[in-house]
C-alpha positions as CSV (number, residue, x, y, z in Angstrom):
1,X,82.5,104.9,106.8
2,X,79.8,104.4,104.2
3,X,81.4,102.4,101.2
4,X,80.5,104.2,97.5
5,X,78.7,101.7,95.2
6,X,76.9,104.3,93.1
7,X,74.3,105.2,95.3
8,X,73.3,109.2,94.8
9,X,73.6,110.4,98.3
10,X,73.9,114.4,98.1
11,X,72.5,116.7,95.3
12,X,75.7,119.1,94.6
13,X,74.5,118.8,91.0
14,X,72.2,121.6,91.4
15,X,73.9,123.9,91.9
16,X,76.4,122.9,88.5
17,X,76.7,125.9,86.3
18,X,78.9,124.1,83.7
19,X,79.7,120.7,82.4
20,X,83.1,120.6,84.5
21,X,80.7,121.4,87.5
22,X,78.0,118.9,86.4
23,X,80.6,116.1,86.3
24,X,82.4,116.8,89.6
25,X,78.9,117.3,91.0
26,X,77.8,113.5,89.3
27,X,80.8,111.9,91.4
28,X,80.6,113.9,94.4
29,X,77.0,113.4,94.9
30,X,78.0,109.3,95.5
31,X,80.3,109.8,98.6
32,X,83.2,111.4,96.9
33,X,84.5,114.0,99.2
34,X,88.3,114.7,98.1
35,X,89.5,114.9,94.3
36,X,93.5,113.9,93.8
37,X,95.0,115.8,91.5
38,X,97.5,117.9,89.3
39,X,96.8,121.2,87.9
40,X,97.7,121.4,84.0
41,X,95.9,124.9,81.9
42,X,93.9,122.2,79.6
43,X,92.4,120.8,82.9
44,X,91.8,124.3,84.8
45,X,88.1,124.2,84.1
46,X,88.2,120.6,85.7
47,X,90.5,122.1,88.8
48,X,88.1,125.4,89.3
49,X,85.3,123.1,89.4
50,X,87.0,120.6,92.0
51,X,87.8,123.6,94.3
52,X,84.1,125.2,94.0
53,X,81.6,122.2,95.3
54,X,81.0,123.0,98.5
55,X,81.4,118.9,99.8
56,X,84.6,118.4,98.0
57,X,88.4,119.1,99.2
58,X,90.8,119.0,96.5
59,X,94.4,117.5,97.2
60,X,97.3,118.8,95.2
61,X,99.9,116.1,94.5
62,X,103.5,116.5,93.6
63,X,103.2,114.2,90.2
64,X,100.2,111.7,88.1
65,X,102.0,108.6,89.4
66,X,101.5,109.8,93.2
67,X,98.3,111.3,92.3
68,X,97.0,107.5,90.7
69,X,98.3,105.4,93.3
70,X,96.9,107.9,96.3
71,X,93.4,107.9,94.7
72,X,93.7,103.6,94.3
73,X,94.3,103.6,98.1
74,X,91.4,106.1,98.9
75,X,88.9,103.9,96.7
76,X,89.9,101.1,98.4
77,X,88.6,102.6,101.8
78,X,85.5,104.0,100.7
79,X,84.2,102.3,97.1
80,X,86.0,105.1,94.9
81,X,88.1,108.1,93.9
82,X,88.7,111.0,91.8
83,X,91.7,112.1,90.0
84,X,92.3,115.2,88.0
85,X,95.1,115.3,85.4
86,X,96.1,117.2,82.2
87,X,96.3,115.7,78.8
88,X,99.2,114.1,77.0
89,X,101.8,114.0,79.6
90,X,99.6,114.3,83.2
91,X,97.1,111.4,82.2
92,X,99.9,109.2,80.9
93,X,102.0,109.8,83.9
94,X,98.9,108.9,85.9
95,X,98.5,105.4,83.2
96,X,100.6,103.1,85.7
97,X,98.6,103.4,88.8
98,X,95.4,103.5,86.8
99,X,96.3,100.2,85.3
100,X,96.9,99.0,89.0
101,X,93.2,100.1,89.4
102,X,92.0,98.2,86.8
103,X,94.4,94.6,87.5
104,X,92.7,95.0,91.4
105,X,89.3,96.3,90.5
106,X,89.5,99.7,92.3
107,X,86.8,102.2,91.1
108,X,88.8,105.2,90.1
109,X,86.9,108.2,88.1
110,X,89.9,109.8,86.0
111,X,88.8,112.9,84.5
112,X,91.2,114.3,81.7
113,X,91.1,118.2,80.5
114,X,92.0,118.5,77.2
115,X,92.8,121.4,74.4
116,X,90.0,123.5,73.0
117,X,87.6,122.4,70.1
118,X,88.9,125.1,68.4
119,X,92.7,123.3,68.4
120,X,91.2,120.2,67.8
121,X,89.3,121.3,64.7
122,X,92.3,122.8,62.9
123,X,94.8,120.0,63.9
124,X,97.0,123.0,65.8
125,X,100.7,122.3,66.9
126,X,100.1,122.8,70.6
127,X,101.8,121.4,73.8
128,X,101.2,118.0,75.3
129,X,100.7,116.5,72.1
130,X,103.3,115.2,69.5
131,X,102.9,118.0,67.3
132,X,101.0,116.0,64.5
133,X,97.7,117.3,64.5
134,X,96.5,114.0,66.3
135,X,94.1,114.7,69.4
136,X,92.9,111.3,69.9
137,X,96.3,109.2,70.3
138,X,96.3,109.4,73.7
139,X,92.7,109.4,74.8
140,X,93.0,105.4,72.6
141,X,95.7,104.4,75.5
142,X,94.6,106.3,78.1
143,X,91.1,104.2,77.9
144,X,92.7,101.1,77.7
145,X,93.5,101.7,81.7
146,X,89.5,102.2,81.5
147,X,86.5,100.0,81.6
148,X,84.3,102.3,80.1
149,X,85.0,105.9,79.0
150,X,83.5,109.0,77.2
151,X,84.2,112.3,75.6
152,X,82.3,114.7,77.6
153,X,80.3,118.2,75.9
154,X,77.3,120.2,77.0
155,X,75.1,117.7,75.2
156,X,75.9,114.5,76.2
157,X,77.1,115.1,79.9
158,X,74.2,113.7,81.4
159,X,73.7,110.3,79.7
160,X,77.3,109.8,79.1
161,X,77.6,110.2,83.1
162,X,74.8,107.3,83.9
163,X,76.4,105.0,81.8
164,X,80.3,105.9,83.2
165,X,79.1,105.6,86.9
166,X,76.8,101.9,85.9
167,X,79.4,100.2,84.3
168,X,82.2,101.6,86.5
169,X,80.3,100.1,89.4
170,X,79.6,97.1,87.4
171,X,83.0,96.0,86.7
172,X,84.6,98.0,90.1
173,X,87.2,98.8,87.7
174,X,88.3,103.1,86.4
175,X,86.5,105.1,84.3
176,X,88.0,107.6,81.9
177,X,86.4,110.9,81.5
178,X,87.9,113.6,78.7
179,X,87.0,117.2,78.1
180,X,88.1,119.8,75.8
181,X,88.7,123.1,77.8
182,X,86.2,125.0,76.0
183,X,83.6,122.2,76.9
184,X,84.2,122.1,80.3
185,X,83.4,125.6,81.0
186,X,79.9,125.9,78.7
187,X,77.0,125.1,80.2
188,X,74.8,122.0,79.5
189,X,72.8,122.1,76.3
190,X,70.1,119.2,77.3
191,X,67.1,118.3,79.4
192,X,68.0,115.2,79.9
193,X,67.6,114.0,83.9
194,X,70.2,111.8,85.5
195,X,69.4,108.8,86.8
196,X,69.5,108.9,90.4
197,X,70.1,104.6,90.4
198,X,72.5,104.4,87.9
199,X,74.4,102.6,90.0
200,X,72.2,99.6,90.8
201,X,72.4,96.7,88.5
202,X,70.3,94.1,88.3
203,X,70.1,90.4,87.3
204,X,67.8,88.5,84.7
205,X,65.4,87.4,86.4
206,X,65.3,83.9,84.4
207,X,68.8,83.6,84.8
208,X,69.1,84.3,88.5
209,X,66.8,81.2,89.0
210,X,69.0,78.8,87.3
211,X,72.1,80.3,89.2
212,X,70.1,80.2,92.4
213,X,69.0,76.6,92.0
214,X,72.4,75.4,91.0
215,X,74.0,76.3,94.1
216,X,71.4,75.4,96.5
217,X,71.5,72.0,94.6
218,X,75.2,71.9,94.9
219,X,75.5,72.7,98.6
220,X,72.1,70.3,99.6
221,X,74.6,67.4,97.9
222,X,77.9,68.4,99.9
223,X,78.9,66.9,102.9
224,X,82.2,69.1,102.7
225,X,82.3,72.3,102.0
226,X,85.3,74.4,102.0
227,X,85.0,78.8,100.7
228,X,88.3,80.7,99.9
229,X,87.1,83.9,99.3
230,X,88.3,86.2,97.1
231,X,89.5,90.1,97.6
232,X,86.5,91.3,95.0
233,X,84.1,90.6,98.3
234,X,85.6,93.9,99.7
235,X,86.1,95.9,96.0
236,X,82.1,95.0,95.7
237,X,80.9,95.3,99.6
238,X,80.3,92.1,99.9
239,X,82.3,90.8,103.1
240,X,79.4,90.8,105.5
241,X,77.0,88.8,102.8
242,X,80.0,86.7,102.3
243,X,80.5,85.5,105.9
244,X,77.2,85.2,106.5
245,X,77.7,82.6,104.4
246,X,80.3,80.9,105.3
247,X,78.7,81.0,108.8
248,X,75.8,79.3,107.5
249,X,77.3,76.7,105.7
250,X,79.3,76.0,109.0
251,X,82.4,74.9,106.7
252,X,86.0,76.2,107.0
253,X,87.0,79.1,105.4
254,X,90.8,79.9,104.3
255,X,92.6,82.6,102.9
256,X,95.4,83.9,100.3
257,X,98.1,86.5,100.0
258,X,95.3,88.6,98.0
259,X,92.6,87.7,100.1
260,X,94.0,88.3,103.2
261,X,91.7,90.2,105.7
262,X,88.9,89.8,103.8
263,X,87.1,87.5,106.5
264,X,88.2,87.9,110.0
265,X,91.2,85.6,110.5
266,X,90.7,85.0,114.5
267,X,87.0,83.6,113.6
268,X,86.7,80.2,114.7
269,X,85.9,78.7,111.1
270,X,89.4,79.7,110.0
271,X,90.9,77.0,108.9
272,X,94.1,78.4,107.4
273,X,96.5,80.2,104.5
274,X,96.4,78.5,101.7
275,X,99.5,79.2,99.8
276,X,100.5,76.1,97.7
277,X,103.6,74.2,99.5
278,X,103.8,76.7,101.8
279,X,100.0,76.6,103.2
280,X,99.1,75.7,106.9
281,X,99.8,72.6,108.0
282,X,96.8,70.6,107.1
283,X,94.8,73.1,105.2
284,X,95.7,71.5,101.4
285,X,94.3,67.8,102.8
286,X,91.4,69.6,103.6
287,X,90.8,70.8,101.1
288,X,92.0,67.6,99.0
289,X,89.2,66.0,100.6
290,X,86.5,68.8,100.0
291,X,83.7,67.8,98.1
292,X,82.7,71.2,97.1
293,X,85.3,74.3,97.1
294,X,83.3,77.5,97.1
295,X,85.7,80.1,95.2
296,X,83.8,83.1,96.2
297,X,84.1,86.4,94.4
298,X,86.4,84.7,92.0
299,X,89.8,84.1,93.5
300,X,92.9,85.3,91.1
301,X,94.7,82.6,90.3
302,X,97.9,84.0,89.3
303,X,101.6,83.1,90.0
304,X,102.4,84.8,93.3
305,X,98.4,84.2,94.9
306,X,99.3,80.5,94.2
307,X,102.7,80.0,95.4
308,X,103.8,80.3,92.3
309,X,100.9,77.9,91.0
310,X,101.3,74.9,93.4
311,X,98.1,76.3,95.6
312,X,96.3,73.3,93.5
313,X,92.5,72.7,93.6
314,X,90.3,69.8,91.7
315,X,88.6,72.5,89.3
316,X,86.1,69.8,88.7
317,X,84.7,70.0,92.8
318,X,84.9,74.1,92.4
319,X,82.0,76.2,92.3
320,X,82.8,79.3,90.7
321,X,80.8,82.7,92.6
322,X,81.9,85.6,90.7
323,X,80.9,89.1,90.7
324,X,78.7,88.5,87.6
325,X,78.7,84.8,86.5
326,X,78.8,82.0,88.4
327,X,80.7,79.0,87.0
328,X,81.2,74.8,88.2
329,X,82.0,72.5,85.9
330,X,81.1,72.7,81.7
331,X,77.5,74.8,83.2
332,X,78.1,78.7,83.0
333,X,75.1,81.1,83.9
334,X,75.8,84.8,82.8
335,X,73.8,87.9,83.5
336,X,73.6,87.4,86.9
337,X,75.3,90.0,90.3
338,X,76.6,87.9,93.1
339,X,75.2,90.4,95.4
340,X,71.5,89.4,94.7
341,X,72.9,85.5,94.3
342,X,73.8,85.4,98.1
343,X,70.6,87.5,98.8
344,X,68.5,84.6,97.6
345,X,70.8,81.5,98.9
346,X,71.3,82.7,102.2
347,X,68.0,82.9,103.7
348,X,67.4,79.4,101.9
349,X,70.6,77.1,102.9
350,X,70.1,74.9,106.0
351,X,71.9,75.9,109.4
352,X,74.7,73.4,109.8
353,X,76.5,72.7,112.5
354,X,79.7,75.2,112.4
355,X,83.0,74.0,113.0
356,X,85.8,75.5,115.5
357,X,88.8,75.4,115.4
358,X,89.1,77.6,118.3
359,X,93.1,78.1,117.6
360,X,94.9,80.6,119.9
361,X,97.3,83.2,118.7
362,X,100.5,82.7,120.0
363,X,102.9,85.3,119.0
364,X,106.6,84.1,119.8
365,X,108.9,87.2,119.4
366,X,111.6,86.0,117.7
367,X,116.1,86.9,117.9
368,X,118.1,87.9,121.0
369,X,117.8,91.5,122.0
370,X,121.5,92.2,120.9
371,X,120.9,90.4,117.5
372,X,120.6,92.2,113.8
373,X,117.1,92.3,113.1
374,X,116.1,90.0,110.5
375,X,112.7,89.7,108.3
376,X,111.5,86.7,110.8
377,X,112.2,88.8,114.5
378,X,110.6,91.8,112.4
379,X,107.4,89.9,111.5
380,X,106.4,88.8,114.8
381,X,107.3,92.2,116.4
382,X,105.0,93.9,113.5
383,X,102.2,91.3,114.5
384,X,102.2,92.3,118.0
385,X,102.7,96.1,117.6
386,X,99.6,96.1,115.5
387,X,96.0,96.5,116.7
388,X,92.1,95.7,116.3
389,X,90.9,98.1,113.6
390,X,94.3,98.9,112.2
391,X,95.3,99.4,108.4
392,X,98.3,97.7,106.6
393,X,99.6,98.6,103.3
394,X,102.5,96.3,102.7
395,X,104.2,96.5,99.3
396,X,105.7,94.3,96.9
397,X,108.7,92.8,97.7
398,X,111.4,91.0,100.0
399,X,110.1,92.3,103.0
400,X,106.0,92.0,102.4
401,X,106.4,87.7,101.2
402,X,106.1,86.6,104.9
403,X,103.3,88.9,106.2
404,X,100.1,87.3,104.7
405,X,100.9,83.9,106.7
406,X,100.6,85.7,110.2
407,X,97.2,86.6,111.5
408,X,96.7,89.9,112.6
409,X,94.0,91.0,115.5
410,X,90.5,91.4,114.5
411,X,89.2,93.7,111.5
412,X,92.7,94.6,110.4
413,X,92.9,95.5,107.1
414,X,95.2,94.2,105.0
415,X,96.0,95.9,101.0
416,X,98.7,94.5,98.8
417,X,98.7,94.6,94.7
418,X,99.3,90.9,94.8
419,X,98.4,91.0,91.0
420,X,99.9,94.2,89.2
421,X,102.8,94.3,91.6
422,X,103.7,98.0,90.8
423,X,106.5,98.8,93.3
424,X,106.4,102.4,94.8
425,X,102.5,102.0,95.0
426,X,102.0,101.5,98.8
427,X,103.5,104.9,99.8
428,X,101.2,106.8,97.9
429,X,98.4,104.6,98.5
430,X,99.3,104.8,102.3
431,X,98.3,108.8,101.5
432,X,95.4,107.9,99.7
433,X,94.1,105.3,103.0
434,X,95.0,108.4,105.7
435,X,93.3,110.7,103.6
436,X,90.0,108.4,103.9
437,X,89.8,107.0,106.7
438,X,91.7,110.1,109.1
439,X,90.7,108.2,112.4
440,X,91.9,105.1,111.6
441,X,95.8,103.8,112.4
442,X,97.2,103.6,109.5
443,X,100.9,101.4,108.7
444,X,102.8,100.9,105.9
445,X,105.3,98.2,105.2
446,X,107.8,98.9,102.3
447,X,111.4,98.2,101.3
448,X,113.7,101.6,100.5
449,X,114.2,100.8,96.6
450,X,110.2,100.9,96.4
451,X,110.5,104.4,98.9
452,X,112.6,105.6,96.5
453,X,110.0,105.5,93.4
454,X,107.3,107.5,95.3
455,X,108.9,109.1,98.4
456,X,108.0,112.7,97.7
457,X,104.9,111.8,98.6
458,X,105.9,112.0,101.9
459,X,106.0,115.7,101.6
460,X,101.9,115.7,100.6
461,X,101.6,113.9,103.8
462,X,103.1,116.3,105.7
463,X,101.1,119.2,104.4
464,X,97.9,117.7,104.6
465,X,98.7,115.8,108.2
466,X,98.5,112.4,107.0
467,X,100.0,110.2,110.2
468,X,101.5,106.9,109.1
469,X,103.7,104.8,110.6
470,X,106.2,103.8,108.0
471,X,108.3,100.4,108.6
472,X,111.1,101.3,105.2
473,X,113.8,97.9,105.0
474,X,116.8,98.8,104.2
475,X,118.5,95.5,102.7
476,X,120.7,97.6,100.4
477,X,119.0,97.4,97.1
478,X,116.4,95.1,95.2
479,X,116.4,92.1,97.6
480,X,113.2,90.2,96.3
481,X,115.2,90.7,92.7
482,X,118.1,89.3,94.0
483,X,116.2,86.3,95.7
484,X,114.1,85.7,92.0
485,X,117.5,86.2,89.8
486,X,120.4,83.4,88.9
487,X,122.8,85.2,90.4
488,X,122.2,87.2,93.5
489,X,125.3,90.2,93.2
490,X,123.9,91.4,89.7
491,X,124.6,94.9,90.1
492,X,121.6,96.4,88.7
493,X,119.6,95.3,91.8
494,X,121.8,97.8,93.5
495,X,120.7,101.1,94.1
496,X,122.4,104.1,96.3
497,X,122.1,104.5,99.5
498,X,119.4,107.5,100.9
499,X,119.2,109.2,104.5
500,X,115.9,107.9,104.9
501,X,115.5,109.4,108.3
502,X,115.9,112.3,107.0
503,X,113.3,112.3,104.1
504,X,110.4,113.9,106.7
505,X,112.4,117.0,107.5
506,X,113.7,117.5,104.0
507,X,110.2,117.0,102.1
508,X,108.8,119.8,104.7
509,X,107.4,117.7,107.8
510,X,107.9,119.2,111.0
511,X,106.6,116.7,113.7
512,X,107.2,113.3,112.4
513,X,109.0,110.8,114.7
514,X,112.2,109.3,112.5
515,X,114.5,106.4,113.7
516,X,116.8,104.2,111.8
517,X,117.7,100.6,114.1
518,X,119.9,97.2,113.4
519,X,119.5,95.4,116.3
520,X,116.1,93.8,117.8
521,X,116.5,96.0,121.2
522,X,116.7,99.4,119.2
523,X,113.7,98.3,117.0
524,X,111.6,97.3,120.4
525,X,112.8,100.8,121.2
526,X,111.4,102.5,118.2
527,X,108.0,100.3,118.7
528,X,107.3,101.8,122.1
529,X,107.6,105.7,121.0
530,X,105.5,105.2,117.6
531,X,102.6,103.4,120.1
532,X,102.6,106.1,121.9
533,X,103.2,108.9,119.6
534,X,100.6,111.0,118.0
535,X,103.0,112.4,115.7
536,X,104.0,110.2,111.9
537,X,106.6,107.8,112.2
538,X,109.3,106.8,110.0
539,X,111.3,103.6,111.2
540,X,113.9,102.8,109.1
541,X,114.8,99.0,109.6
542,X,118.5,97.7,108.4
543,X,118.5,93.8,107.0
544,X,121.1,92.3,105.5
545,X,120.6,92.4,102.0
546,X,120.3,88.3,101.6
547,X,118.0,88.1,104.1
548,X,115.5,86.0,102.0
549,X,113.6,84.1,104.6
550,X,112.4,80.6,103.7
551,X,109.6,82.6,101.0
552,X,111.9,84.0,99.2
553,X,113.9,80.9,98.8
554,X,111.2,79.2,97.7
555,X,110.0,81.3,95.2
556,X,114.0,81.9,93.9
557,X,113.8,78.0,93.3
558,X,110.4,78.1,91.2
559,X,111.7,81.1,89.4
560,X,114.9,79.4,88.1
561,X,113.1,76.5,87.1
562,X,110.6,78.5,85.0
C-alpha cells in the first residue's frame, strides 16, 4: 500500500467538467480511492461527483459521526481520506471525529455542500441553518476542526486546492472544503494550472544547515543515546527513515501507549515501554542515565501517554525532532521538515556499535480453564491469537490500559486515540482500516458502552464485507469511569444491557461468526473458530465490572489525588 503524502499520482482531473468534479478529481488524483460519506440535497453536487470518477468508490454511512471516525481510520492506513457531508447539521455531526483527526494528526479532506448563492445573497430562511439569515456561523466552527480551509467557486478552485492539499500535508492535520450548491455544479472560470507538487515542502536552506549541524554536533558528543519515537513518524511516513536511525546510532529505542508499533517491538534495540511508574523494569534508569534522549517526531506528552505525567525525562538532555522544528535546550531552529533533517544526518552519523537485547517473547497464558475470564488471562490470550502483519484498533477504556505493555509479533499495527480519547471511535475506525487495507487482518478491541455509541456501524460493514474480528467487554457499564471516579457504584457509569451477539444479524449481516463466553475455556473456544474463520467475528467477552487490573488502579489513585 502506497502511503498518500500529496504526491499527484493519477490525472482524473481531466476529465472534471465542474468544480465538484475538479475537487473530487484534486484528492483522488493523490491515492484517494474511496469517499465516506452522507448524502444531504446542499451536498448532491459533491455526492454526483463522488459517484462519477471512474477511480473512486463512494461508501454510504449510516450518520457524520460514523462517517468521520471511518474516514480517520482509513487515513491512517494510507496518508488520507475523504468525507462528504451536508451543511449545518451533517458537518457538525461529523465535528467530533474531525477534531479526533486533528488532536492525532490524520489528514482528512472534509468537503461540505452548502445552500445556493442565491440563498446566501438574500439571507433566506432555509433548512440546516438557524433561520437567521446567517450562512457563515457554522463554516467559523466547522474550520476550527481544520488546519486550513477555503470557500470553494469556479474561480478560485484551482489555487485554493494547491494551498488546501500543501498545508494539509504540512501539518498532517483535516482540511475543510465548503461549496454552495450552485458552485459546485458550474464549471471552472480560470486558467490557472494546478500544481502537480503541491504537496512537497521544503526547508530553508540556511536553516536546515544549522538544524543539521546541531544534531550531528549533539550526537558526535553523546556516549548515550536513548530515541522514543513519536506516533507522527507513521502520520508523516517516516518510520523507515526513523529506524534507520536508530539503527545507526546503535542506541536503545523504547516506546509509549501512543507510540506503540511505530518501530518493530521484537527488534533487538528494544529496550522497553516507557510508561512512568509502570515502565519496564529498567528502562526509566536508562534512560536516567542517557546523555542524550532523542524525542523523535515530537512525542505528546499528555496525561495518559505519561502515566499520568510520572513518565519523567531531564528536558535539559532532550533533543527535540519534530515534524517541522527541531528543539534542545533555549536553541530553536524553525522552517525546517524532519523528513529532509534525517535525509542529511543519516548518511553522516558514524556506525556504532548496536546494542541487543536479544529478549525472548514469552507469552504465559494466564487463569485456569474453568476460571471467569479476567482483563489479565484475556491479554495474554489476545497476544498469542494475533499475528505478523495484523491490525489492532483498541479503544479507550478499561479494557485497552493493559495492551500497549505487551509486545505483539512483528509489523503489527497498533491505533489508539491516546490523546482525544473519543469513545465509540474504534468501531468506525475498525470500518475505515478494512475498508483500506481489505487484505490485511484486521481486530478490534472495545468495551460495550463504547459499542454502543457507534454500533450501527456494524451494519455498513456488513454491506460492504468488511471482516473484523471484534473482542466487545462486557463489564456492565463504564468500567474505566468507575476505576477514575471516588466512588465506583455511581450510577451514571451504568448503562443497559444489549444482546451484543445479536447486533450482526439485526444490523443486516448474514455470515458473521457471533459468540458471547465467561470462562477462559469458552473464550480459547471462540479463539480457535475466529482463526480459522473467513467469515467476521464478534466475541463478546463477560468481566466483572471491577475488574480494574493493576492500570486502572493506578491511574484511579492519580485521579483522586488530582
Amino acid at each position: 500500500m502506497e502511503y498518500i503524502d500529496g504526491t499527484k499520482r493519477s490525472n482524473t482531473v481531466a476529465q472534471a467538467n465542474n468544480v465538484a468534479e475538479y475537487v473530487i478529481a484534486r484528492l483522488v488524483d493523490l491515492g484517494i480511492t474511496e469517499c465516506f460519506g452522507v448524502p444531504g440535497d446542499y451536498a448532491f453536487g459533491i455526492d454526483r461527483a463522488a459517484i462519477k470518477n471512474p477511480l473512486l468508490k463512494y461508501i454510504g454511512c449510516n450518520n457524520e459521526l460514523n462517517a468521520s471516525y471511518a474516514a480517520d481510520g482509513y487515513a491512517r492506513m494510507k496518508g488520507a481520506a475523504m468525507l462528504t457531508t451536508t451543511s449545518g447539521v451533517g458537518e457538525l455531526s461529523a465535528l467530533n471525529g474531525l477534531m479526533g483527526s486533528k488532536a492525532e494528526n490524520v489528514v482528512v479532506f472534509h468537503i461540505v455542500g452548502g445552500p445556493s448563492t442565491p440563498m446566501q445573497v438574500r439571507k433566506k430562511n432555509v433548512h440546516h441553518t438557524l433561520g437567521d439569515g446567517n450562512f457563515t456561523l457554522f463554516k467559523e466552527i466547522s474550520e476550527k476542526s481544520a488546519c486550513v480551509s477555503a470557500i470553494i467557486t469556479a474561480d478560485n478552485a484551482v489555487l485554493e486546492m494547491d494551498q488546501i492539499i500543501h498545508e494539509a500535508f504540512k501539518k498532517r492535520q483535516p482540511a475543510y472544503i465548503l461549496m454552495a450548491y450552485d458552485e459546485s455544479c458550474l464549471p471552472l472560470r480560470t486558467h490557472h494550472i494546478e500544481n502537480d507538487n503541491v504537496g512537497c515542502y521544503k526547508s530553508n536552506k540556511i536553516q536546515l544547515a544549522k538544524a543539521v549541524n546541531l544534531v550531528l554536533d549533539l550526537i558526535e558528543e553523546s556516549q548515550n543515546i536513548v530515541v522514543i519515537p513519536a506516533v507522527k513518524l507513521r502520520r508523516f511516513g517516516l518510520e523507515s527513515k526513523g529506524i534507520q536511525l536508530v539503527e545507526k546510532l546503535g542506541c536503545p529505542f523504547v516506546t509509549m501507549p501512543q507510540s506503540k508499533t511505530v518501530f518493530n517491538e521484537l527488534h533487538p534495540q528494544y529496550l522497553g515501554y516507557f510508561f512512568g511508574e509502570l515502565s519496564f523494569e529498567g528502562v526509566e534508569q536508562v534512560i536516567d542515565k542517557a546523555d542524550l534522549i532523542i524525542d523523535l517526531g515530537e512525542v505528546s506528552w499528555n496525561d495518559i501517554n505519561t502515566g499520568m505525567y510520572t513518565a519523567n525525562v531531564d528536558f535539559r538532555k532532550k533533543l527535540i525532532l519534530a515534524p517541522e522544528y527541531i528543539s534542545y535546550g533555549e536553541t530553536t531552529i524553525t522552517h525546517v521538515f524532519l523528513k529532509e533533517i534525517l535525509h542529511e544526518i543519516i548518511p553522516q552519523i558514524s556506525q556504532r556499535e548496536k546494542i541487543n537485547y536479544n529478549r525472548s517473547v514469552t507469552i504465559n497464558i494466564e487463569g485456569q480453564k474453568t476460571d471467569k475470564i479476567t482483563l489479565d488471562s484475556f491479554y495474554n490470550r489476545l497476544l498469542n491469537f494475533s499475528k505478523d502483519d495484523d491490525i489492532l484498533l483498541v479503544e479507550t477504556g478499561s479494557s485497552s490500559l493493559g495492551i500497549p505493555s505487551l509486545r505483539f509479533p512483528a509489523n503489527v499495527q497498533y491505533h489508539n486515540q491516546t490523546l482525544w480519547g473519543s469513545i465509540g471511535w474504534a468501531t468506525a475506525a475498525t470500518f475505515g482500516v478494512c475498508v483500506a487495507a481489505p487484505q490485511k487482518r484486521v481486530l478490534l478491541l472495545t468495551g460495550e458502552g463504547s459499542l454502543q455509541f457507534t454500533a450501527t456501524v456494524i451494519g455498513t460493514m456488513g454491506r460492504y464485507g468488511a471482516k473484523p474480528i471484534i473482542f466487545c467487554n462486557n463489564n456492565d457499564g463504564y468500567t474505566v469511569e468507575r476505576g477514575l471516579d471516588l466512588d465506583k457504584n455511581y450510577i451514571y457509569n451504568d448503562i443497559e444491557q444489549w444482546n451484543y451477539t445479536q447486533l450482526p444479524t439485526t444490523l443486516g449481516c448474514s455470515d458473521w461468526l457471533s459468540f458471547k463466553v465467561s470462562t477462559n475455556e469458552e473464550l480459547d473456544e471462540a479463539l480457535t473458530k475466529a482463526s480459522s474463520t473467513q467469515s467476521a467475528v464478534l466475541i463478546e467477552f463477560v468481566t466483572d465490572k471491577m475488574d480494574f487490573n493493576k492500570i486502572l488502579n493506578f491511574f484511579h489513585k492519580k485521579y483522586v489525588k488530582a
